[in-house]
C-alpha positions in Angstrom: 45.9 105.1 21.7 46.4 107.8 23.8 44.8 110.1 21.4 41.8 107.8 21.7 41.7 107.8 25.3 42.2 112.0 25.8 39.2 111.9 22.9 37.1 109.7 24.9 37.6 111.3 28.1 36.8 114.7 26.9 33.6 113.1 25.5 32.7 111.7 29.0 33.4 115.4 30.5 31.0 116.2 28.0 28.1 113.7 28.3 28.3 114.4 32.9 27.3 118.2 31.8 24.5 117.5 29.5 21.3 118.6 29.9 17.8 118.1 28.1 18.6 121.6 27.4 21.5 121.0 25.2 20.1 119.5 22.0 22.4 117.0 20.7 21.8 115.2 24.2 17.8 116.0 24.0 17.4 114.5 20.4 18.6 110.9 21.3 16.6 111.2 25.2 13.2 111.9 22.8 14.3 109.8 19.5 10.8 107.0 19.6 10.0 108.6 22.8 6.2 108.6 22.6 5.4 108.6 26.7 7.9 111.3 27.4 7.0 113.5 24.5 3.4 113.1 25.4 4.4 114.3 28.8 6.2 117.7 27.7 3.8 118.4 25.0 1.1 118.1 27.6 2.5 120.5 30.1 3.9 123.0 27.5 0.3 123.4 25.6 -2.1 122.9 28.5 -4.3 120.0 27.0 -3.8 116.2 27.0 -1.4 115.0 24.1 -1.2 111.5 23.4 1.8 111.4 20.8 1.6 108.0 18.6 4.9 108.5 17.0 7.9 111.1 17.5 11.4 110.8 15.6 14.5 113.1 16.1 16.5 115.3 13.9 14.0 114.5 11.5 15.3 115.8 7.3 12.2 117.6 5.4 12.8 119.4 2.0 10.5 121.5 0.0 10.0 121.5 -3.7 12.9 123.4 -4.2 15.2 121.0 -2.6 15.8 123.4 0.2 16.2 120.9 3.6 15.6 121.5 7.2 16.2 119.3 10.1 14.2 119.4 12.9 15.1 118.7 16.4 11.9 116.7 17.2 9.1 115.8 15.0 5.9 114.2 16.5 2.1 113.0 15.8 -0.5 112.8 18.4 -3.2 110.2 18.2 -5.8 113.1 16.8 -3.5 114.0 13.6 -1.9 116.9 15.9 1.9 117.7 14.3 4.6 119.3 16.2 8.1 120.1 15.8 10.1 120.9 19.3 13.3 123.0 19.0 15.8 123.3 21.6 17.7 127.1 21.3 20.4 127.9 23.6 21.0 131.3 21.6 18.6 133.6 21.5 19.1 134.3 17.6 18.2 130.8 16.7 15.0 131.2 18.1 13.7 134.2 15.7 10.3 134.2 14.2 11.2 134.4 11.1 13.1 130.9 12.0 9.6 129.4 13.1 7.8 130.9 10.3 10.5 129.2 7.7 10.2 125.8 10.4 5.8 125.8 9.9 6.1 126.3 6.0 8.4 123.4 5.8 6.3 121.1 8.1 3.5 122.5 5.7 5.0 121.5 2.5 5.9 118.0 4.1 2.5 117.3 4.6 1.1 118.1 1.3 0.5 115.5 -1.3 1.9 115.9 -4.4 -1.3 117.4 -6.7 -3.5 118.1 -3.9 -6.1 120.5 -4.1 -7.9 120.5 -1.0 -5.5 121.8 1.2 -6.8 120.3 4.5 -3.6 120.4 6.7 -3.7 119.5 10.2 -2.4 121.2 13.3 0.7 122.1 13.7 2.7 123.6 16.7 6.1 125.3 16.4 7.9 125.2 19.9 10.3 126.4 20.9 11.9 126.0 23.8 14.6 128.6 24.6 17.5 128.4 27.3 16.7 132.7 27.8 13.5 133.9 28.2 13.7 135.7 24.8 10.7 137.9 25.0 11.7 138.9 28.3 8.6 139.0 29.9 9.3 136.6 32.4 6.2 134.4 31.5 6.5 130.8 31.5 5.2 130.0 27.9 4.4 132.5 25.3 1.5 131.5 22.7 1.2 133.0 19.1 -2.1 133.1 17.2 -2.6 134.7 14.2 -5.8 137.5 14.6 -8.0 138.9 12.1 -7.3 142.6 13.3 -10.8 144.4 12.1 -12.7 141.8 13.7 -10.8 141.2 17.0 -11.4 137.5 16.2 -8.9 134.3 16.1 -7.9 133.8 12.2 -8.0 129.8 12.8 -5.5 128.5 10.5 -4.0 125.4 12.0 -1.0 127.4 12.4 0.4 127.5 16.3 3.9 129.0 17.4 4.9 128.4 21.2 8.0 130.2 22.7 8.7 127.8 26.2 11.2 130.3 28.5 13.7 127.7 29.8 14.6 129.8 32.8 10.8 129.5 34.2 11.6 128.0 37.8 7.4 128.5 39.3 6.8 126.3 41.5 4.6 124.8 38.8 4.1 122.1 36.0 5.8 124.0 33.9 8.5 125.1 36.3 9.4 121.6 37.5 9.5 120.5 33.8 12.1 123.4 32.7 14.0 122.2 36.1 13.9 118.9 34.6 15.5 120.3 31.5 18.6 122.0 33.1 19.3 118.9 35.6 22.6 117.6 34.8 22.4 114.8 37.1 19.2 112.3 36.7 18.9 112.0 40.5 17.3 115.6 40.3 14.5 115.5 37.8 11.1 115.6 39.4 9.7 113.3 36.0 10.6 109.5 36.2 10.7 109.0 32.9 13.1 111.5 31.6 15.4 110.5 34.7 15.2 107.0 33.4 16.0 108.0 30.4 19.0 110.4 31.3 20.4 107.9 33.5 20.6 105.5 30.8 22.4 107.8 28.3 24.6 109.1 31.5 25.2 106.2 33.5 25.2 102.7 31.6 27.3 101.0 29.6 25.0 101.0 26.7 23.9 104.1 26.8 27.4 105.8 27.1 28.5 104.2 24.2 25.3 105.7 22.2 26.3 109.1 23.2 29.9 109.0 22.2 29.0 107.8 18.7 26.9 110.6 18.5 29.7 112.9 19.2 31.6 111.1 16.7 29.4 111.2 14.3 28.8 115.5 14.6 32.1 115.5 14.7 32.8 113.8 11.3 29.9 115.7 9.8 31.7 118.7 10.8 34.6 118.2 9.0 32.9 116.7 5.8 31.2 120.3 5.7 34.7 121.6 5.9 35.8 119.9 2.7 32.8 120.9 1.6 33.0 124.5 2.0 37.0 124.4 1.1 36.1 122.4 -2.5 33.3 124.7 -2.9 36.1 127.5 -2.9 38.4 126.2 -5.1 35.5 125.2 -7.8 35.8 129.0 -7.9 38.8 130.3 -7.9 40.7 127.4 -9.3 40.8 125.8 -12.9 41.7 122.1 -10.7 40.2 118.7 -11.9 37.8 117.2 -9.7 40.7 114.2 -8.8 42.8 116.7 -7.6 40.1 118.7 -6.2 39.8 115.9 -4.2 43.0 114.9 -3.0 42.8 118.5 -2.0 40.0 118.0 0.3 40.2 114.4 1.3 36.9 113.8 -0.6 35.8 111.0 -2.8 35.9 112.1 -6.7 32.2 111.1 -7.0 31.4 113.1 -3.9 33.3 116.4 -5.7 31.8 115.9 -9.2 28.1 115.6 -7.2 29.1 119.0 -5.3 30.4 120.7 -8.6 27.2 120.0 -10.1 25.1 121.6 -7.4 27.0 124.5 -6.9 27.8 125.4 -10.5 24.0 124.8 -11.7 22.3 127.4 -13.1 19.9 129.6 -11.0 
């Protein structure tokens, strides 16, 4: 019990600091959040977004079985796409991380034995806790240009890089406020206060956020075993029952990971 308790209060501790910044706590604010995601879409790009459907840490694979989860996924009403990232380090924020983000959205959106390729629009944002191209800009928009011609090279491809430090006294300023408020008494939007309060401050909402701690926390660990039986498929000669009792995996789970990591390339 009072391993539980000193677990539970560290998670509380936790959940007072959050911020929409912080994206474990962002996913579950946004996750079916069309009103609010309409709202920061339409601030962030400059045009009226009306999103008709947005889910949160959303699994894609391409063909090749290679899988990425995205923070936020979302539609609009006119067939608009956009994935939303939240980076607090300036690494994860790369462009080659947004190029490998829009050819996985891409590849998601294809039918199997399509031809045409008519994709819709997609947006890659980013919005980073730094202002990573240090320009001190707000919002930083990426179009691809057809160099000769000094003309737009309109491929349905947009990359948006949101600085999260940008405090103007401006749309965009008092929505990156919004996102580093701890405390849901200080955001300027009242939805994303209503919805921070609930995840802060109710019962209900508490009790979502702790089983989302839990639940990283036992993903963490699986990947340990993971990474640990991954090891000892290579450097051992063990059976996959002991291989397990190593690990604390389930046989079926080690015979599954054998499989995928001794397959040929």
């Amino acid at each position: 019990m009072g391993d539980f308790l000193s677990q539970r209060e560290q998670d509380l501790q936790k959940i007072a600091g959050f911020r929409l910044l912080d994206d474990d706590f962002m996913t579950k604010v946004f996750d079916e959040a069309e009103e609010e995601m309409s709202y920061v879409l339409t601030v962030i790009l400059g045009f009226k977004v009306t999103v008709i459907k947005v889910r949160t840490q959303y699994e894609i694979k391409n063909l090749r079985g290679r899988s990425a989860r995205l923070d936020i996924y979302a539609k609009d009403e006119d067939g608009n796409h956009f994935n939303v990232e939240i980076q607090r380090s300036d690494k994860g924020a790369g462009v080659r991380r947004a190029r490998f983000n829009s050819s996985m959205v891409d590849s998601n959106l294809l039918e199997a034995g399509t031809k045409d390729y008519s994709l819709p629009e997609v947006y890659i944002i980013f919005i980073t806790e730094n202002d990573v191209m240090k320009a001190g800009l707000g919002v930083y928009h990426i179009e691809r240009r057809i160099e000769e011609l000094d003309k737009p090279f309109d491929d349905g491809e947009h990359i948006v890089y949101v600085n999260g430090q940008f405090d103007e006294e401006t749309d965009l300023g008092r929505l990156m406020h919004d996102f580093r408020c701890t405390k849901a008494d200080e955001i300027y939007n009242p939805g994303l206060a209503k919805k921070v309060r609930y995840y802060k401050e109710t019962e209900e909402g508490v009790q979502a956020m702790c089983k989302v701690m839990e639940d990283m926390r036992n993903e963490a660990a699986l990947a340990k075993a993971k990474e640990f039986a991954e090891y000892l498929f290579k450097t051992t000669d063990w059976s996959d029952s002991r291989i397990a009792e190593a690990t604390q995996l389930e046989v079926d789970q080690v015979v599954k990971l054998r499989q995928e990591v001794l397959q040929p390339a």
